[in-house]
RODO-2510 file (C-alpha; in nm, 4 decimals, decimal comma):
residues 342
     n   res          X          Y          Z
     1     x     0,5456    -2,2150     1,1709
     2     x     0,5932    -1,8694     1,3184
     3     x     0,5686    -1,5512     1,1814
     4     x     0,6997    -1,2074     1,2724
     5     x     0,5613    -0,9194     1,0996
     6     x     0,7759    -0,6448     1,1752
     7     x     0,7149    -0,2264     1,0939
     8     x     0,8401     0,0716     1,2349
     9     x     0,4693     0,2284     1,2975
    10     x     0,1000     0,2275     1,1831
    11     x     0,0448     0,5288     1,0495
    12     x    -0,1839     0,5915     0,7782
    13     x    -0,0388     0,4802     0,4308
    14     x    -0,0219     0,1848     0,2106
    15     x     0,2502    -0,0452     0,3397
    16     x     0,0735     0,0124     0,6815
    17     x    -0,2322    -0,1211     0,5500
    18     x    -0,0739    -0,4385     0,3807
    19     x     0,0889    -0,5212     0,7212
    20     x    -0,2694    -0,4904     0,9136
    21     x    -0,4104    -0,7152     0,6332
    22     x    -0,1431    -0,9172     0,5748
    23     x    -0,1417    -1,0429     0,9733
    24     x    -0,4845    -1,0627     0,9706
    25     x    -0,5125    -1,3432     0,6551
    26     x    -0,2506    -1,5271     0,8357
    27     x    -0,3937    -1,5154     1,1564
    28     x    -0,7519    -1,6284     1,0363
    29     x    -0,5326    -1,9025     0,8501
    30     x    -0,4417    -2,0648     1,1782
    31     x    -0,0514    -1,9517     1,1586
    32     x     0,1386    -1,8287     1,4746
    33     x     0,2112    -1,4545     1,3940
    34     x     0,3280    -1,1201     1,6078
    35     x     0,3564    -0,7881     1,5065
    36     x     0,6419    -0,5929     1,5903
    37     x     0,6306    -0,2024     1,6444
    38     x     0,9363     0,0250     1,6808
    39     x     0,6916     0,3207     1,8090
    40     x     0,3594     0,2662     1,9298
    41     x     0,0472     0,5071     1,8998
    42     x    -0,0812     0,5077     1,5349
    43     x    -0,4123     0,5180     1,3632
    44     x    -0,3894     0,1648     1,2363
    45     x    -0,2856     0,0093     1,5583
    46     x    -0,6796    -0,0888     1,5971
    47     x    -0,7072    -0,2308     1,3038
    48     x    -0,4852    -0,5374     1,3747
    49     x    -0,6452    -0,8968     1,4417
    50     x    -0,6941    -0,9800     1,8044
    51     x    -0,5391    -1,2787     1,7134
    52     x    -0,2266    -1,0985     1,6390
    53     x     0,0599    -1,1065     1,9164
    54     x     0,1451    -0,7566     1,9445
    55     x     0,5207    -0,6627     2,0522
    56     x     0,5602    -0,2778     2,0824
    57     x     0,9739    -0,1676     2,1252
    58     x     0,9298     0,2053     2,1501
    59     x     1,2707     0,2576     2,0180
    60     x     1,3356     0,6269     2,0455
    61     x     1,6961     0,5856     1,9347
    62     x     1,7774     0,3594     1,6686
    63     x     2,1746     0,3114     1,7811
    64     x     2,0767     0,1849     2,1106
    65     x     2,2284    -0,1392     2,2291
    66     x     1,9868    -0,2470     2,4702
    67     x     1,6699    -0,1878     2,1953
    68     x     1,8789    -0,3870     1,9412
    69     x     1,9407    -0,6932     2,2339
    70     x     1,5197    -0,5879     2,2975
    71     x     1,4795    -0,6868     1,9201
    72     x     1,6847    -0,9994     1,9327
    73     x     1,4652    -1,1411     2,1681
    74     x     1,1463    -1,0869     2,0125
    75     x     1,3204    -1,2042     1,6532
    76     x     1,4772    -1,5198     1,8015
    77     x     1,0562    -1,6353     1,9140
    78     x     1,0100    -1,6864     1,5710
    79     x     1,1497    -1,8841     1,2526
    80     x     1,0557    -1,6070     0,9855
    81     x     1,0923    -1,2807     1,0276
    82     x     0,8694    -1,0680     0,7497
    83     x     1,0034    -0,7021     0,7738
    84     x     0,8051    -0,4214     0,5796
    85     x     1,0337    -0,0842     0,4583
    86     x     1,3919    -0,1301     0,3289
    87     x     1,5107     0,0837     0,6972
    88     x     1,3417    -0,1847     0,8980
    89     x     1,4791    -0,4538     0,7570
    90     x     1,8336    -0,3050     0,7541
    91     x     1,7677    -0,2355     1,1545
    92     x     1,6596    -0,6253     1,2398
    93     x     1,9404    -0,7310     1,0214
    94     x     2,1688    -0,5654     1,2461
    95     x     2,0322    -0,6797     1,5486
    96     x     2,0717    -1,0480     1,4192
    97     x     2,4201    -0,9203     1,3182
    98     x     2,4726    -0,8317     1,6634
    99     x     2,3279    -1,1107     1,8357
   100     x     2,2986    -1,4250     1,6130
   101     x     1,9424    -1,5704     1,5781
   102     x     1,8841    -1,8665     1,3784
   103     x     1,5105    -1,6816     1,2414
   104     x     1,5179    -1,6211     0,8517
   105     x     1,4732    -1,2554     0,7159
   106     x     1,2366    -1,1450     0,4340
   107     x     1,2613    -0,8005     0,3393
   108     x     0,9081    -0,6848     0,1874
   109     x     0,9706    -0,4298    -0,0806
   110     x     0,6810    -0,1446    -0,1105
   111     x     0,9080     0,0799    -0,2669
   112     x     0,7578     0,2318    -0,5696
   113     x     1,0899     0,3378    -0,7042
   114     x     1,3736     0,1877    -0,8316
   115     x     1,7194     0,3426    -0,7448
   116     x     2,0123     0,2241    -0,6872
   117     x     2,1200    -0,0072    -0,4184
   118     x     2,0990     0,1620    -0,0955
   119     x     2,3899     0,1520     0,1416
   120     x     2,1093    -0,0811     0,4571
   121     x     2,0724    -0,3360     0,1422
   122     x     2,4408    -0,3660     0,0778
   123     x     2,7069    -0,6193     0,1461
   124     x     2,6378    -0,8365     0,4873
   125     x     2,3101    -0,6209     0,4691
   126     x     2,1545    -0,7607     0,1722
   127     x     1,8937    -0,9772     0,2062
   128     x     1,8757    -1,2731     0,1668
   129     x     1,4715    -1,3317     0,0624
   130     x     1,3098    -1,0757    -0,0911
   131     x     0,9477    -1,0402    -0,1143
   132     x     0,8609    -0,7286    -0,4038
   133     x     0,4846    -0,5782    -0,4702
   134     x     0,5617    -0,6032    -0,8299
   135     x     0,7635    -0,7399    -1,1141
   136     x     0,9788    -0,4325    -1,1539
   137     x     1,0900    -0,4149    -0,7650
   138     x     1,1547    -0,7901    -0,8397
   139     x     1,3507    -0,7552    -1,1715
   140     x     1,5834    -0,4584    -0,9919
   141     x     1,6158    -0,6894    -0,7227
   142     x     1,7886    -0,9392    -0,9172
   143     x     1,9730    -0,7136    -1,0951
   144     x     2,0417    -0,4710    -0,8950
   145     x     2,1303    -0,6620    -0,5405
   146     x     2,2072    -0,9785    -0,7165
   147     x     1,9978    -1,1913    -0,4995
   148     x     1,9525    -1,5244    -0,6950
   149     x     1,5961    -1,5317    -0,8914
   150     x     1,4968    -1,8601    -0,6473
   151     x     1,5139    -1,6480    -0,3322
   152     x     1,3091    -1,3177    -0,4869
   153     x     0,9408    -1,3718    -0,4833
   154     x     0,6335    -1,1413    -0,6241
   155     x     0,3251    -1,0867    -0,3366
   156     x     0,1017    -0,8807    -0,5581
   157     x    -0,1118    -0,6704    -0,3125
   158     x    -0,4342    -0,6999    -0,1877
   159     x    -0,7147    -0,5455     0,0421
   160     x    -0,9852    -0,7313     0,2450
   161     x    -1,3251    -0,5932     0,1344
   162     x    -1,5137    -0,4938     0,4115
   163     x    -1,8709    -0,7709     0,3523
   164     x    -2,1175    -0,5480     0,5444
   165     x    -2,0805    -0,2910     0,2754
   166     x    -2,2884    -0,2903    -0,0043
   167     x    -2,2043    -0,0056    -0,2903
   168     x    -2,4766     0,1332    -0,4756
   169     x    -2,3333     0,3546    -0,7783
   170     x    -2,5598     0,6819    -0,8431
   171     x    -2,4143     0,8518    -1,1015
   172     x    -2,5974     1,1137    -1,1181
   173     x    -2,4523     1,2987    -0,8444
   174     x    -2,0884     1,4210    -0,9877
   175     x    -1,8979     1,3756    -0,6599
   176     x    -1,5699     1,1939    -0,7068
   177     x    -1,3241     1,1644    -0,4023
   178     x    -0,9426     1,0775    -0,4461
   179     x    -0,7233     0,9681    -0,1373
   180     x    -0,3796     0,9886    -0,1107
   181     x    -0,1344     1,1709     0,1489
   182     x     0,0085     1,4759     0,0126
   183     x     0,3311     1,3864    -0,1547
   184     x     0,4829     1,5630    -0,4620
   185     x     0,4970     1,2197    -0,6456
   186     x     0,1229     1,1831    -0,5892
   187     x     0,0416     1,5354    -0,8273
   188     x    -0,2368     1,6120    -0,6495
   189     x    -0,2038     1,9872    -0,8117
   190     x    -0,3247     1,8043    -1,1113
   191     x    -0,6381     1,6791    -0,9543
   192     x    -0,6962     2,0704    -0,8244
   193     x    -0,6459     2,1646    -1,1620
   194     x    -0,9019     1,9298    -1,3174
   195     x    -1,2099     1,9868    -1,1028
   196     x    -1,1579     2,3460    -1,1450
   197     x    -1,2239     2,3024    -1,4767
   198     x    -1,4702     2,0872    -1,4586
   199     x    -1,6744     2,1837    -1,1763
   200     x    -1,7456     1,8663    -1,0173
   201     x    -1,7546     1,7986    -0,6274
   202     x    -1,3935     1,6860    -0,5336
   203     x    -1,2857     1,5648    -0,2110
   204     x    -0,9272     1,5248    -0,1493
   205     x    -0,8309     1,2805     0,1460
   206     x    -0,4845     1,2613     0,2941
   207     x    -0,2278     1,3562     0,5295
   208     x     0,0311     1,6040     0,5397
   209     x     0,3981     1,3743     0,4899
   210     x     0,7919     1,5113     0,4213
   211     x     0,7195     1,8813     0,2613
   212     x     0,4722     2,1010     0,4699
   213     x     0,4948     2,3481     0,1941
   214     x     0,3447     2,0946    -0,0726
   215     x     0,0233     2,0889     0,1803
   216     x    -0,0234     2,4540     0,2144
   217     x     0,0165     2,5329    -0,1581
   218     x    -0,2542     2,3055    -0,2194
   219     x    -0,4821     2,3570     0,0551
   220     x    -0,4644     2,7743    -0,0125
   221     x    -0,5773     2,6961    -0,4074
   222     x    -0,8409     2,4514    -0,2383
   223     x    -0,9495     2,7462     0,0050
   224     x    -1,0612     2,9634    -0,2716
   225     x    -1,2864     2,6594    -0,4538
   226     x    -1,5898     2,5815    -0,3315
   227     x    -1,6289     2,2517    -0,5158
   228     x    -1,3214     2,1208    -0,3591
   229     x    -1,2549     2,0368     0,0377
   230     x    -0,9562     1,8878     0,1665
   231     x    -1,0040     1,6018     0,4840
   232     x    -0,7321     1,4732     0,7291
   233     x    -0,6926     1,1530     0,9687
   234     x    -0,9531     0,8982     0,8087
   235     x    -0,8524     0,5896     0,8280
   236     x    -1,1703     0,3754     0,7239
   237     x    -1,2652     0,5281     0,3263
   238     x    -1,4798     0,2242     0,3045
   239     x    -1,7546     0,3501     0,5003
   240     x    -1,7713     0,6837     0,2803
   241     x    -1,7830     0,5711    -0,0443
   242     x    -2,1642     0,5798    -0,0847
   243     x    -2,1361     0,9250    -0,0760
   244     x    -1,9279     0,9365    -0,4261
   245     x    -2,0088     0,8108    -0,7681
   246     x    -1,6066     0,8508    -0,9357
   247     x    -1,2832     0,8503    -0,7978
   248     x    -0,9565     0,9492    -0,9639
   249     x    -0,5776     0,8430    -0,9292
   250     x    -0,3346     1,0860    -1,0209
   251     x     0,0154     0,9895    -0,8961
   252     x     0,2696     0,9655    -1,1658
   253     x     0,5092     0,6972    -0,9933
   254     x     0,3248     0,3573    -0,8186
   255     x     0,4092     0,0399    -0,7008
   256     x     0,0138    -0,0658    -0,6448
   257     x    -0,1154     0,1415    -0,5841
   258     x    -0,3470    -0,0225    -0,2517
   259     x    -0,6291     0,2107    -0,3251
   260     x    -0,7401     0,1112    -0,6567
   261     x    -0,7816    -0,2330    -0,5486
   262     x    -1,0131    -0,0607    -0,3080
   263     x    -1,2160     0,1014    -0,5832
   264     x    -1,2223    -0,2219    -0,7918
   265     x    -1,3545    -0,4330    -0,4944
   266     x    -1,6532    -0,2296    -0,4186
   267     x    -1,7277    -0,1163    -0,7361
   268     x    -1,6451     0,2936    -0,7708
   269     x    -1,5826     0,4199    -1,1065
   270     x    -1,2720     0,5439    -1,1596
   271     x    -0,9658     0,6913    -1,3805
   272     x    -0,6515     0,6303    -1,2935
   273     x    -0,2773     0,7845    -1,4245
   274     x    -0,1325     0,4281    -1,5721
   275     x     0,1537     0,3311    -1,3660
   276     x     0,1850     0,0704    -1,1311
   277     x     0,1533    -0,3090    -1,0734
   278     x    -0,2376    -0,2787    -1,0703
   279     x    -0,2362    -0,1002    -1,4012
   280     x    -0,0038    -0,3426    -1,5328
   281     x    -0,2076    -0,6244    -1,4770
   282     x    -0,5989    -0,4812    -1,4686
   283     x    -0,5702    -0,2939    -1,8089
   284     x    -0,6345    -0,5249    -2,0225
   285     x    -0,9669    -0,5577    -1,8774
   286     x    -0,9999    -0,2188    -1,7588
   287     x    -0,8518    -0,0445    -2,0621
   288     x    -1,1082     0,2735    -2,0142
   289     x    -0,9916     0,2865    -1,6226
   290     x    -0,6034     0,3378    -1,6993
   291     x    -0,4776     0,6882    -1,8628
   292     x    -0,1213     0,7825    -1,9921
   293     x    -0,1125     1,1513    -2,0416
   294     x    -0,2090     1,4323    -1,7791
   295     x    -0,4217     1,6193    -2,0530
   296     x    -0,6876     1,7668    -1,8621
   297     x    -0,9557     1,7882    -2,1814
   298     x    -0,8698     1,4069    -2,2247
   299     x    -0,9437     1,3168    -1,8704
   300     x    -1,2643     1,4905    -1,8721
   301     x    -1,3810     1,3281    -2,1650
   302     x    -1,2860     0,9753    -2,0435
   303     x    -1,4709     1,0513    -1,6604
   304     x    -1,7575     1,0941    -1,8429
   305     x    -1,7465     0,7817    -2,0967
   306     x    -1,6748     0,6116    -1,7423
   307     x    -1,9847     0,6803    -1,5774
   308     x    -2,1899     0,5991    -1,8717
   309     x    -2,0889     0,2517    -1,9558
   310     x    -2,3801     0,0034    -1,8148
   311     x    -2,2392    -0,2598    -1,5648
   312     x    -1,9139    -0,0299    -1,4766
   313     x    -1,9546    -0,1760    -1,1153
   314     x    -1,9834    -0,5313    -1,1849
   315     x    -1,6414    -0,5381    -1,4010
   316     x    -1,4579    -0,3589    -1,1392
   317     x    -1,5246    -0,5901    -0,9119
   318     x    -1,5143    -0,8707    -1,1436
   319     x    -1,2030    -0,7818    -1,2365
   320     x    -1,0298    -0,7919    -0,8331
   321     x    -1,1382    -1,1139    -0,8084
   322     x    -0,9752    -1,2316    -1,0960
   323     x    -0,6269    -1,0856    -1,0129
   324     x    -0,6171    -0,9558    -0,6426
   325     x    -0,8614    -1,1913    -0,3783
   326     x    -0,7261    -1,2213    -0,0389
   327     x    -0,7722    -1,5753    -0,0974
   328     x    -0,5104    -1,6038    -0,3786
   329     x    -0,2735    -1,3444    -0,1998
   330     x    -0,2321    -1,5780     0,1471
   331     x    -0,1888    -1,8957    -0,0586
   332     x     0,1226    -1,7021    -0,2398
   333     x     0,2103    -1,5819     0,1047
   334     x     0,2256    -1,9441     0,2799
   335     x     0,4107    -2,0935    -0,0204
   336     x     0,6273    -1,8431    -0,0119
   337     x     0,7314    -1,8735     0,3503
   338     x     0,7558    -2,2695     0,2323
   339     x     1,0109    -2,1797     0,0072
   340     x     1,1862    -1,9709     0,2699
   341     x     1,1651    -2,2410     0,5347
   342     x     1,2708    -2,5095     0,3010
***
């Protein structure tokens, strides 16, 4: 079997990081796989497995003929072709459209939202397999695009710990980071808000997407707090966490979200906003993790319950390898592309 992952870029973000992970299970599986990059040039480029076959397209214009025939032949190498981001899939669609290929089409699903349909998903453009990070995306899917329930499978997320890295929790130190580009939907005003209050260390990791404004109305409050600094471009959080004891999650609309599976896996405290596949499934054993109001008194007084209850550490990461091992998430994977191929 071979398999073509296929993104636009590999820029910093959470479908990014699925795709470098994703490849990298598969190719320490033994399975044929290539990557296939519209633009070339991004953070998480080095990330990918050297066992990865790397096509780059550096498509500049997304109507052009000969970049669509470029496509074609990469696509037609293959027999499944795993495309991340709705826009993706509706460009290699087209390009199959264009130029026949007998190579089978998944669209993967990170959309945390559920609208509806978009025009790329429509008519001859909807898919045909459909691959969605959790239950919800798979439920609209159904309903929504009215792809038959045999051809719309769940792939839970996961992340690949990094083994070298042992955690040791010190909670003594009232340092909490969160991480998460700076989005409206990701309320990171709130988290400003909060450690105002309370006075802890707060670092705030991220890049600037959509909305510059959003950035610079944050980063001016930031500016005037000395217990808060904001940090761009890092692309490896694993190798910082020893400097934290907490970490905090306050997007209001999810469809993992990636980084708590981050936090359960090594072991960080943390509080979270409940929403999300990851909520949904961790808590019920992580009830004191998970938090449905933005009342800032209330999150106070459940940060500091958190960092007092003996073995915190242990049940996070007991708890991701219950629900979210990389070993579990590549056997769904390959039966999944059974299904497909069958």
């Amino acid at each position: 079997m071979k398999v073509l992952h296929v993104i636009d870029r590999l820029n910093i973000g959470g479908a990014e990081k699925v795709f470098v992970d994703i490849t990298r299970l598969l190719a320490e599986d033994g399975i044929e796989v290539g990557a296939l990059l519209f633009q070339a040039g991004y953070p998480l480029e080095s990330q990918l497995h050297p066992g990865v076959r790397l096509h780059i397209l550096n498509r500049t214009n997304k109507y052009s003929i000969a970049k669509l025939y470029a496509t074609h032949n990469i696509c037609k190498q293959y027999d499944i072709v795993h495309v991340h981001m709705r826009h993706c899939y509706t460009y290699i669609r087209l390009s199959q459209l264009l130029f026949g290929g007998r190579y089978k089409i998944v669209l993967h699903d990170h959309n945390g939202f559920q609208f509806d349909v978009p025009r790329g998903l429509k008519s001859i453009f909807k898919p045909r397999y459909y691959i969605g990070v959790s239950n919800d995306l798979c439920k609209w899917a159904v309903e929504k695009l009215l792809i038959p329930q045999q051809r719309v499978f769940v792939l839970k997320n996961t992340i690949i710990p990094d083994g070298t890295i042992n955690y040791q929790w010190d909670s003594t130190r009232n340092k909490a980071l969160i991480v998460a580009n700076f989005r409206k939907v990701k309320n990171l005003e709130f988290a400003v808000r909060l450690f105002k209050k309370i006075k802890w260390e707060l670092t705030m990791y991220g890049n600037r997407q959509g909305d510059a404004s959003y950035f610079n109305a944050i980063a001016a409050v930031v500016k005037e707090l000395p217990n808060i600094e904001i940090k761009e471009g890092i692309t490896n959080f694993a190798r910082l966490y020893h400097q934290y004891d907490f970490a905090i999650h306050t997007s209001t609309a999810e469809s993992g979200p990636l980084v708590l599976l981050d936090y359960m896996a090594y072991g960080i405290p943390f509080l979270s906003y409940k929403t999300g596949e990851v909520a949904e499934i961790a808590g019920n054993d992580l009830p004191m993790c998970f938090i449905d109001s933005f009342d800032e008194t209330e999150w106070i007084k459940r940060m500091n319950e958190i960092k007092n209850i003996p073995g915190i550490s242990e049940s996070l990461r007991t708890t991701f390898n219950k629900y979210f091992s990389p070993k579990a998430y590549i056997k769904e994977c390959l039966s999944i592309y059974q299904s497909v191929s069958s």
